[in-house]
N, C-alpha and C positions, 0 to 999 in steps of 0.2 A: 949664731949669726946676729949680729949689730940690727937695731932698731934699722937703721939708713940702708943698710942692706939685704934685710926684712921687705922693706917697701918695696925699693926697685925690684927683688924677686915677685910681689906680690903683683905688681905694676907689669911686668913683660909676663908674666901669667894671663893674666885677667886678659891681656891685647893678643894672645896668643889662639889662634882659629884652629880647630880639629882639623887633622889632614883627614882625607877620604880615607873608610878604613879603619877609622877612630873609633875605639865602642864609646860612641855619646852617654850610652847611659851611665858608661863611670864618668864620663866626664862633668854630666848632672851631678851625679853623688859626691865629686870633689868638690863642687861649689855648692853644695849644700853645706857639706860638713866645712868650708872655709865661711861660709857667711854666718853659722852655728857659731861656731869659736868665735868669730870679730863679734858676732851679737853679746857670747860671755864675757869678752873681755872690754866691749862697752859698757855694757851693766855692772862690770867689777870698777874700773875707771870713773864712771860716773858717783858710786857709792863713796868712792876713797875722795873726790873730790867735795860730796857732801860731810863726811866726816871733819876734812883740812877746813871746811868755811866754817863750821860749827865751831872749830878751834878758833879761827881769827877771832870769830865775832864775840867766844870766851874770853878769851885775854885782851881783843879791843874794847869791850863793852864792861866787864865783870871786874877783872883782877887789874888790870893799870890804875884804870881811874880808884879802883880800891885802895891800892898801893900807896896815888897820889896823895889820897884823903886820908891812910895813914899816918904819910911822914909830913900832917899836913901842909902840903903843900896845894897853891891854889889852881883853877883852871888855866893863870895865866903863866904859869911856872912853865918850861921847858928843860930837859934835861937832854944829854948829849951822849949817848955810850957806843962807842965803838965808829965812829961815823955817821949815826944817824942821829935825827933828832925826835925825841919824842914829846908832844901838848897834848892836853886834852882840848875838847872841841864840844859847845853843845850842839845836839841836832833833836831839829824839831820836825814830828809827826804828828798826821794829821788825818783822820777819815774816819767820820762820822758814822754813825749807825745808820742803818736804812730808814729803822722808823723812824730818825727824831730829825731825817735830812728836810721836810718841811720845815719843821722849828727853827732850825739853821738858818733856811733862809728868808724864813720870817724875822730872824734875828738881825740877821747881816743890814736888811731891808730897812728896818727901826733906827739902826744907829747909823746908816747915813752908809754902809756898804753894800749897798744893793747893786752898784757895778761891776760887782764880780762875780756875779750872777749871770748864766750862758741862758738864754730862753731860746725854745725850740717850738715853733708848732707844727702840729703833727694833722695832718687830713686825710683820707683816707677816702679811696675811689673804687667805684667798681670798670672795670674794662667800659662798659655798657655805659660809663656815665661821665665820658669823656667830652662831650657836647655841654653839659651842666657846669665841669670842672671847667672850663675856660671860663664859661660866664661867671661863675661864681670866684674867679681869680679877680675879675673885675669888681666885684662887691664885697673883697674880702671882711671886712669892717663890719657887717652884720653877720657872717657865717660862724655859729660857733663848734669850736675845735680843742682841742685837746691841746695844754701847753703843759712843756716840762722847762722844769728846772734844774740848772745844775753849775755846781762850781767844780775847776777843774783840779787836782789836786795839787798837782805844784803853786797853782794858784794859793789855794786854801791854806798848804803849809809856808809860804811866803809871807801869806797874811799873819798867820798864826805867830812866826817870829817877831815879824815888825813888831806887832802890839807888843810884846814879852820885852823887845828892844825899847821900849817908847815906855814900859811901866804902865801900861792899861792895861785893866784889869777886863778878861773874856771869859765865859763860861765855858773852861775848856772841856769838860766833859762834854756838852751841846756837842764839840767840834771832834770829838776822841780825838784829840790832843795829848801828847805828854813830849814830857825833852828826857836826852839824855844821853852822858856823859859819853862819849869815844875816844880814846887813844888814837891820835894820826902820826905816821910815822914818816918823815922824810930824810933823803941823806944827805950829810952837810957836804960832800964830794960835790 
């Protein structure tokens, strides 16, 4: 039976109501053992599809841009085989360790980026002291509180390229930063 003919069986199944009479109890035991099998054959599906990304990001990540820098050619080279086109492409990543995300943006702060910086504060009430919390909404300026900081990461790796684009020099380790090479494929059709 065809995948499309698979369905709709499965589809007028599933909408299908026990007439009076029915032993329900097999009628349980068939939808157990059908939701059995879609469950194995999700978990088979899902594994094949981790395996096929593993291969892209092989051959877009690993062996093209290898390839390229063999026959050295450079990032700005494009090549054409069959219909499509293929360049490499840098890309930049960026996400800093936990403990050094203070230092971060201590850093950012120092050289005049401290705008991209998200501050949050944080207060914290009990039920019972919801009379206090109003007043103290009014005096907020002396209450002290808990603030976080935080850059957001498209932000962060935005930044991270511009400087890279611009030739200033960032402590990319601060930022767990690195770039790298991708093969992007489109077709000339």
């Amino acid at each position: 039976m065809s995948d499309a003919g698979w369905e709709q069986y499965a589809a007028a199944k599933a909408d299908q109501k026990p007439e009076i009479g029915d032993n329900m109890k097999a009628v349980l035991e068939g939808q157990i053992k059908d939701l059995w099998e879609a469950e194995k054959e999700a978990a088979r599906l899902e594994e094949e599809l981790k395996e096929a990304k593993a291969k892209v990001r092989r051959i877009a990540e690993e062996q093209i841009p290898k390839t390229f820098e063999d026959m050295g050619m450079d990032d700005e080279s494009v090549v054409s085989v069959g219909g499509i086109k293929v360049s490499i492409k840098q890309s930049v990543h960026a996400s800093p360790k936990a403990a050094r995300r203070d230092e971060m943006y201590d850093w950012l702060e120092e050289h005049g980026h401290g705008g991209l910086i998200k501050r949050t504060g944080v207060f914290k009430t009990g039920k019972d002291q919801e009379k206090k919390f109003k007043r103290w909404i009014k005096s907020i300026k002396t209450y002290p509180g808990m603030f976080e900081r935080k850059v957001e990461s498209a932000t962060l790796r935005a930044f991270v390229n511009d400087q890279l684009k611009q030739g200033t020099e960032i402590p990319m380790d601060l930022f767990g930063a690195y770039t790298r090479r991708i093969a992007e494929i489109k077709s000339t059709e």
